[in-house]
C-alpha positions as CSV (number, residue, x, y, z in Angstrom):
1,X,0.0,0.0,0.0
2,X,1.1,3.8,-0.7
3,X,-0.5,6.8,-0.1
4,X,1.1,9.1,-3.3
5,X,0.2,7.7,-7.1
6,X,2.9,8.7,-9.5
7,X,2.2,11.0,-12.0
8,X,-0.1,10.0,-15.0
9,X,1.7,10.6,-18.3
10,X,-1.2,9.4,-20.6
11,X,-4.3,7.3,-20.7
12,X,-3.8,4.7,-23.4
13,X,-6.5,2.3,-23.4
14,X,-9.2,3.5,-20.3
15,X,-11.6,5.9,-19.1
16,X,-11.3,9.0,-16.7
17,X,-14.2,10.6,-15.0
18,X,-13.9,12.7,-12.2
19,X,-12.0,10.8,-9.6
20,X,-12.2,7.5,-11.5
21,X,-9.3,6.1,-13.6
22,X,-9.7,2.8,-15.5
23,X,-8.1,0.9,-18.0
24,X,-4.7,1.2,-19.5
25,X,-2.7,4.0,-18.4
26,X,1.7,5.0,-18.2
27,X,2.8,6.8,-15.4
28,X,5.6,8.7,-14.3
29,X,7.9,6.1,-12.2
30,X,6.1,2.4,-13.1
31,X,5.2,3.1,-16.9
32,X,2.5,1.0,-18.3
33,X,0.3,0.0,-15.7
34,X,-3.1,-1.1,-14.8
35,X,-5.4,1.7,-12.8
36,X,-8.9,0.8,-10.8
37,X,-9.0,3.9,-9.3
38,X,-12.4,4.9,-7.6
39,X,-10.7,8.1,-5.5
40,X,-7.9,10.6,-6.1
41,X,-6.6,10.5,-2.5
42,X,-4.5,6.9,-1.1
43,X,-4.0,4.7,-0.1
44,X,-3.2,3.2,-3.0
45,X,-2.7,-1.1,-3.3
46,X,0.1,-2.3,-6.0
47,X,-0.1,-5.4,-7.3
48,X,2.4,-6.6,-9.5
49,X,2.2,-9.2,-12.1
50,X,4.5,-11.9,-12.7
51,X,5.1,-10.0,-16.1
52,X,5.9,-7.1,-14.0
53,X,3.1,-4.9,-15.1
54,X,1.8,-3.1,-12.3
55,X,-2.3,-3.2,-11.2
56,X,-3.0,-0.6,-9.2
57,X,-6.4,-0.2,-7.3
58,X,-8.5,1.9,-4.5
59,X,-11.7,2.1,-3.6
60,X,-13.9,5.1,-2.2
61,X,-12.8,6.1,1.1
62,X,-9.1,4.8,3.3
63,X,-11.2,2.0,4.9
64,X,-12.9,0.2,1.6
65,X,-9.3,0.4,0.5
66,X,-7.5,-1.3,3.8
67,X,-10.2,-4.1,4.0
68,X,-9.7,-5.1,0.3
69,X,-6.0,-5.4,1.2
70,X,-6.9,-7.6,4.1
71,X,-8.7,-9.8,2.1
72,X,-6.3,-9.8,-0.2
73,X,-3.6,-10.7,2.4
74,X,-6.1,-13.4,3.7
75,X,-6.2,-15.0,0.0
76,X,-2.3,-15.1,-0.3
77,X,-2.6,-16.7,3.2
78,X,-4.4,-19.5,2.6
């Protein structure tokens, strides 16, 4: 988890509204990555894929965002 997204260069392949980002996108310091972006503030999870490319995700508000990476950490757990 992080609490500062690097910079969007561009939107490649996605869709921006407001505070929502998805699809395809490069930023600043990963390059091409993955954005499910439902807020403009963090935390922010990054999940990276065996190819390397990042996916990175948040939901609405700090605590939607901590309990998806509790579940996530419970999957990985198991």
């Amino acid at each position: 988890m992080c609490e500062k997204l690097p910079s969007i260069i561009k939107r490649t392949n996605g869709f921006s509204f407001g505070s929502s980002n998805k699809g395809n996108f490069k930023l600043e310091e990963f390059g091409k990555c993955k954005l499910f972006l439902q807020s403009e503030s963090g935390p922010y999870l990054i999940l990276t894929e065996k190819s390397g490319e990042k996916i990175i995700l948040n939901q609405k508000n700090k605590t939607e965002t901590e309990q998806v990476f509790e579940n996530i950490k419970t999957l990985i757990n198991k």
